[in-house]
MARDO-116127 format. One record per residue: residue in one letter; x, y, z of N, C-alpha, C in turn; residue number from 1. Coordinates in steps of 0.02 Angstrom, whole numbers, padded with zeros to 5 digits. Example, Ala and Ser with C-alpha at 12.3 -4.5 7.8 and 13.67 -1.06 7.14 Angstrom:
REM residues 2
+------+--------+--------+--------+--------+--------+--------+--------+--------+--------+-----+
: rest :    nxx :    nyy :    nzz :   caxx :   cayy :   cazz :    cxx :    cyy :    czz :  nr :
+------+--------+--------+--------+--------+--------+--------+--------+--------+--------+-----+
:    a :  00660 : -00284 :  00390 :  00615 : -00225 :  00390 :  00660 : -00165 :  00390 :   1 :
:    s :  00642 : -00112 :  00354 :  00684 : -00053 :  00357 :  00645 :  00002 :  00394 :   2 :
+------+--------+--------+--------+--------+--------+--------+--------+--------+--------+-----+
This chain:
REM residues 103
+------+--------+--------+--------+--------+--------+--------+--------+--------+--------+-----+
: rest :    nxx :    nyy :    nzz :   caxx :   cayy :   cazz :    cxx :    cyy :    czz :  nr :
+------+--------+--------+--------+--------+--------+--------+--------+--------+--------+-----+
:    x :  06943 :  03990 :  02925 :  06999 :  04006 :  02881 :  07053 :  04043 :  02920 :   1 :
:    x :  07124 :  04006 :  02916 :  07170 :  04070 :  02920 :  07221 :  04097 :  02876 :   2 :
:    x :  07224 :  04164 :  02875 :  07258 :  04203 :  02821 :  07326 :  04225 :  02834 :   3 :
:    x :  07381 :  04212 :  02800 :  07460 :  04200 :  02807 :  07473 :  04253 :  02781 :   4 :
:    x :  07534 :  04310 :  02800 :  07576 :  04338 :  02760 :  07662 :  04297 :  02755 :   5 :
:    x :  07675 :  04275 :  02716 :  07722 :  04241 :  02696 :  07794 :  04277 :  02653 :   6 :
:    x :  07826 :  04306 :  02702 :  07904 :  04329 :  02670 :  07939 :  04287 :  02659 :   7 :
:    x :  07971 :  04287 :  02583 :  08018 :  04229 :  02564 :  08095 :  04284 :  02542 :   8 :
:    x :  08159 :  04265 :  02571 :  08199 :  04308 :  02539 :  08221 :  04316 :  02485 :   9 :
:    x :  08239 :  04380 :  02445 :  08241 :  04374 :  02383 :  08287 :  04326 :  02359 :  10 :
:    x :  08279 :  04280 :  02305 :  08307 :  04234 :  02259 :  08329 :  04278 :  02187 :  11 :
:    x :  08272 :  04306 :  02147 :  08291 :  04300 :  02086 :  08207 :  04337 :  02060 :  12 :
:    x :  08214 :  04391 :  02004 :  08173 :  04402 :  01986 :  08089 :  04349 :  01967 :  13 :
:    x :  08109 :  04307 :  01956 :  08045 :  04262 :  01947 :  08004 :  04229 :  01985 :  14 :
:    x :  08048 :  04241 :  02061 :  08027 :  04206 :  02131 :  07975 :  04267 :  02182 :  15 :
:    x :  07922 :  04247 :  02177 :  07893 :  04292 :  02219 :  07918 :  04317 :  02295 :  16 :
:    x :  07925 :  04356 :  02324 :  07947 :  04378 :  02373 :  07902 :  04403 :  02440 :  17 :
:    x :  07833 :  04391 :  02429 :  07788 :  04389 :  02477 :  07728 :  04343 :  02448 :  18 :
:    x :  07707 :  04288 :  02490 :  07656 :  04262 :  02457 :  07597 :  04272 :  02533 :  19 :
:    x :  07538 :  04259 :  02502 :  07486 :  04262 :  02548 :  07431 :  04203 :  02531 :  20 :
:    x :  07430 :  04187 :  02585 :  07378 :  04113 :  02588 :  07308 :  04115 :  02630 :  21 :
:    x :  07265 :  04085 :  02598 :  07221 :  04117 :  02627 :  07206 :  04013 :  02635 :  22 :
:    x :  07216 :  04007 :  02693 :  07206 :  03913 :  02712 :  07140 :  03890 :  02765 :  23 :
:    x :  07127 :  03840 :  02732 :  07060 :  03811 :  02759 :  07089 :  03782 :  02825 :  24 :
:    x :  07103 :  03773 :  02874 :  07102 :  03735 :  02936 :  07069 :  03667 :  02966 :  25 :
:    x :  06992 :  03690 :  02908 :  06948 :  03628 :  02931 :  06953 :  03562 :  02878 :  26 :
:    x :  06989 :  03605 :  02828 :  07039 :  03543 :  02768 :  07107 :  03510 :  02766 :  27 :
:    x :  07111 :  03517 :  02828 :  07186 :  03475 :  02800 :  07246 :  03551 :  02806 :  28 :
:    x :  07228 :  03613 :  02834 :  07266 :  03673 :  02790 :  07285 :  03676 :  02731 :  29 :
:    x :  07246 :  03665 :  02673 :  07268 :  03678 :  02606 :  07238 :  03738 :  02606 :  30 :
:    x :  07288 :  03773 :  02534 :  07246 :  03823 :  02521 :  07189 :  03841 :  02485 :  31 :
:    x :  07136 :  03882 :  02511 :  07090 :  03906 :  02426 :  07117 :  03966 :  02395 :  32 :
:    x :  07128 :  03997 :  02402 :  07149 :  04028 :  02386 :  07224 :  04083 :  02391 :  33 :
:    x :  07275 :  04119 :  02339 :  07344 :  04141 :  02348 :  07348 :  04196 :  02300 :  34 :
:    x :  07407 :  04234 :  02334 :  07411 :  04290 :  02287 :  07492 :  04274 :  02316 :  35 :
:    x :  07534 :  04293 :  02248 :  07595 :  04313 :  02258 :  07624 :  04384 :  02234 :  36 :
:    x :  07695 :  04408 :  02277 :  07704 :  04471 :  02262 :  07773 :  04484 :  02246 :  37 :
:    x :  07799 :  04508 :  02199 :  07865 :  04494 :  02160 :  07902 :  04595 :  02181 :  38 :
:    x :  07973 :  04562 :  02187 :  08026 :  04607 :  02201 :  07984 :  04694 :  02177 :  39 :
:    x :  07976 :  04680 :  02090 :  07956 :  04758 :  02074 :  07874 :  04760 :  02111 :  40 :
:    x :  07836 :  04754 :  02142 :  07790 :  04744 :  02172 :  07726 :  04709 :  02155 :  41 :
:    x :  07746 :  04692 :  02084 :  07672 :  04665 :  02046 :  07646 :  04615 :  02062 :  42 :
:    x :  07570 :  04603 :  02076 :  07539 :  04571 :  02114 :  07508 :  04526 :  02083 :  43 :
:    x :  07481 :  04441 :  02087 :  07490 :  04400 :  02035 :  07435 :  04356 :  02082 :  44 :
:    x :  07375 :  04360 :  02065 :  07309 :  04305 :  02086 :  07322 :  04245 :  02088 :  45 :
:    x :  07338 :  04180 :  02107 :  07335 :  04119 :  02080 :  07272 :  04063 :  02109 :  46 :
:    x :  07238 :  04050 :  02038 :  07170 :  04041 :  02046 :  07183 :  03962 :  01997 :  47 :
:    x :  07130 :  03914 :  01993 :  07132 :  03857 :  01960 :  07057 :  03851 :  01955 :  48 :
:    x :  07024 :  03862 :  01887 :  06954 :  03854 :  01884 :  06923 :  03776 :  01897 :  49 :
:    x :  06895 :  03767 :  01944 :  06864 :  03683 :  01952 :  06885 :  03652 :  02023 :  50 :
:    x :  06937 :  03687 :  02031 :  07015 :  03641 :  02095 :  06955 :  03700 :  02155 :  51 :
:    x :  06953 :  03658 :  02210 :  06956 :  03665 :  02279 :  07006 :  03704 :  02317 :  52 :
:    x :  07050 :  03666 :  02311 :  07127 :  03676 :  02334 :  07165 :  03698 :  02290 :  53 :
:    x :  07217 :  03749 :  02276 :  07280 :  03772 :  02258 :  07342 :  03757 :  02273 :  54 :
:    x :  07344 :  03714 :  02336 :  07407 :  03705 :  02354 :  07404 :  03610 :  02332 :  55 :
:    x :  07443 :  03596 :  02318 :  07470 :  03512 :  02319 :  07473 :  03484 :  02376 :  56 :
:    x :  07498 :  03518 :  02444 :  07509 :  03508 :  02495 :  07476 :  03548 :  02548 :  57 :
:    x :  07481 :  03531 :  02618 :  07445 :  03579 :  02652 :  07502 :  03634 :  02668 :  58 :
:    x :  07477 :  03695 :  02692 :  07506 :  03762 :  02706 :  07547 :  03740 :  02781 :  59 :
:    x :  07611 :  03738 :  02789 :  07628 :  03738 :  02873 :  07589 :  03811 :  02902 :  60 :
:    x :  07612 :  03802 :  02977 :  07590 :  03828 :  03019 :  07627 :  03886 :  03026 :  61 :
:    x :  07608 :  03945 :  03035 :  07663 :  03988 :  03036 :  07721 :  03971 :  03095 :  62 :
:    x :  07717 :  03962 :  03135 :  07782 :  03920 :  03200 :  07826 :  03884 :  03154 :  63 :
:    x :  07786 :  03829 :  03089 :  07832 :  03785 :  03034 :  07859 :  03840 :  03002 :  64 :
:    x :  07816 :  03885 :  02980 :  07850 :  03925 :  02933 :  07917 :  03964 :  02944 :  65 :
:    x :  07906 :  03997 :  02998 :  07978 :  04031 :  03054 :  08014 :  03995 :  03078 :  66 :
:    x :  08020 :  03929 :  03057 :  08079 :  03901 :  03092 :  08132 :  03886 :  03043 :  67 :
:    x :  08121 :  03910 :  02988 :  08165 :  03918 :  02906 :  08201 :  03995 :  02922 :  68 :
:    x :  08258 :  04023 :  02919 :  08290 :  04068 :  02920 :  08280 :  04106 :  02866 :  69 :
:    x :  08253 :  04046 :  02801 :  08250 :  04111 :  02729 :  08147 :  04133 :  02722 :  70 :
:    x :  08132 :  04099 :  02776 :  08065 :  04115 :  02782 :  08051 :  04147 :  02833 :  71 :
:    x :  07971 :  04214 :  02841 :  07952 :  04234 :  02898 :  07888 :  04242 :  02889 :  72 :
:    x :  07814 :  04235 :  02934 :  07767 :  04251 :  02916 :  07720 :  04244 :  02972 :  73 :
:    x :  07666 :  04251 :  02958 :  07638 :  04300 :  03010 :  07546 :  04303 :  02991 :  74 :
:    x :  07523 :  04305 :  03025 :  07441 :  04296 :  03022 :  07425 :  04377 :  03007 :  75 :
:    x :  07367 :  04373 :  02974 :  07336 :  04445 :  02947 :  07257 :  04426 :  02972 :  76 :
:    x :  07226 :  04493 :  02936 :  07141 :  04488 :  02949 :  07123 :  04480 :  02894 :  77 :
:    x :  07060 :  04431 :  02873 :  07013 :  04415 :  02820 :  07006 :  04491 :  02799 :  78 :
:    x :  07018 :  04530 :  02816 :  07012 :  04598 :  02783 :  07085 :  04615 :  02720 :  79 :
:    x :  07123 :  04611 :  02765 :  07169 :  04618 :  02719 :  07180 :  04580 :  02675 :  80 :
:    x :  07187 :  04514 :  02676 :  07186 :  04489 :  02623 :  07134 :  04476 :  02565 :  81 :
:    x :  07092 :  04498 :  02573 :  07010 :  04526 :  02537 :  07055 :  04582 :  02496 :  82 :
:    x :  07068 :  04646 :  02526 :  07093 :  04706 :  02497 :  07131 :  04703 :  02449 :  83 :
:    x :  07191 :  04638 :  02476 :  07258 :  04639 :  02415 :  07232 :  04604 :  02381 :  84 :
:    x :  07166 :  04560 :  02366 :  07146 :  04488 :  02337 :  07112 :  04538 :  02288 :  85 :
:    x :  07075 :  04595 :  02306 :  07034 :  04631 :  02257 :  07082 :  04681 :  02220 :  86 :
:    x :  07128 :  04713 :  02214 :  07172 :  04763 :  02207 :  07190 :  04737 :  02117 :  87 :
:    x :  07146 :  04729 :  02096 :  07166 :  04674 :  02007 :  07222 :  04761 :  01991 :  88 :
:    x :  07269 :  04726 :  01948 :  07301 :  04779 :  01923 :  07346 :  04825 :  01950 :  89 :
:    x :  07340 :  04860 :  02017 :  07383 :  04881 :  02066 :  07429 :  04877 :  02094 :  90 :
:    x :  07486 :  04902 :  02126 :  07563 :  04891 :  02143 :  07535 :  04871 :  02209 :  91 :
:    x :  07579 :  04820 :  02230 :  07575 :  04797 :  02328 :  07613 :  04881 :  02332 :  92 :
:    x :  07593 :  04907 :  02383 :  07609 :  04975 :  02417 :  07666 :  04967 :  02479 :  93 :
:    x :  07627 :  04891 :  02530 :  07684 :  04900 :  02586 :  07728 :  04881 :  02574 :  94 :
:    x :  07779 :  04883 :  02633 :  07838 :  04849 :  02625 :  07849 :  04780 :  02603 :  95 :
:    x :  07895 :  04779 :  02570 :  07911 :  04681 :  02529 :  07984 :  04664 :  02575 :  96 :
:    x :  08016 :  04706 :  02607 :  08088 :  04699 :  02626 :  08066 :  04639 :  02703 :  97 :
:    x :  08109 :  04590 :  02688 :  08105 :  04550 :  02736 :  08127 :  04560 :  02795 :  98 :
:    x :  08052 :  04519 :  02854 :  08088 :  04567 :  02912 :  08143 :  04528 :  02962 :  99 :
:    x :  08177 :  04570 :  03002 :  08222 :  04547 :  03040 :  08203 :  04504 :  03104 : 100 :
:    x :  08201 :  04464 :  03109 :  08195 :  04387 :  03151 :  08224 :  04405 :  03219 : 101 :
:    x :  08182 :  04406 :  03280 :  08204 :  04394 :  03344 :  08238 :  04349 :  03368 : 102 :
:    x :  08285 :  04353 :  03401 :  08321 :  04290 :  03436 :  08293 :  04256 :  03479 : 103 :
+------+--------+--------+--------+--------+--------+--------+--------+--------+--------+-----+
């Protein structure tokens, strides 16, 4: 498995603004599992009882992902995303502010 932190820039209250993927590699990279994380920080499971996969499509690569200017993201540890995956009810704590892109 590898686990994505995914910054999207803000759009609009209803658009999550950090999503996290937690993607199979040995599937195709789809995901099993996602959590998204919205502007006021509230944190939002997305689960499908029966489904394998969550995503329709497979997850790019983070290299795919960074090569979008309104996207940035970045590999984490099966730990962390365990932590924020268990956190039912709780505010995301870190930062949500998107980060600034190297030249």
């Amino acid at each position: 498995m590898e686990y994505i932190k995914f910054f999207w820039k803000y759009i609009d209250e209803e658009t999550p603004v950090l999503l996290f993927y937690e993607v199979d590699v040995d599937e195709e990279r789809y995901a099993t599992r996602m959590i998204e994380v919205y502007k006021n920080r509230t944190i939002k499971k997305i689960t499908e009882e029966g489904v394998q996969f969550i995503t329709e499509a497979p997850v790019p690569t983070v290299d795919e992902i960074n090569m979008d200017s309104d996207f940035f993201a970045c590999t984490i540890t099966r730990e962390e995303f365990e932590e924020l995956y268990d956190s039912d009810g709780k505010k995301y704590n870190d930062s949500i502010e998107f980060p600034v892109k190297q030249k």
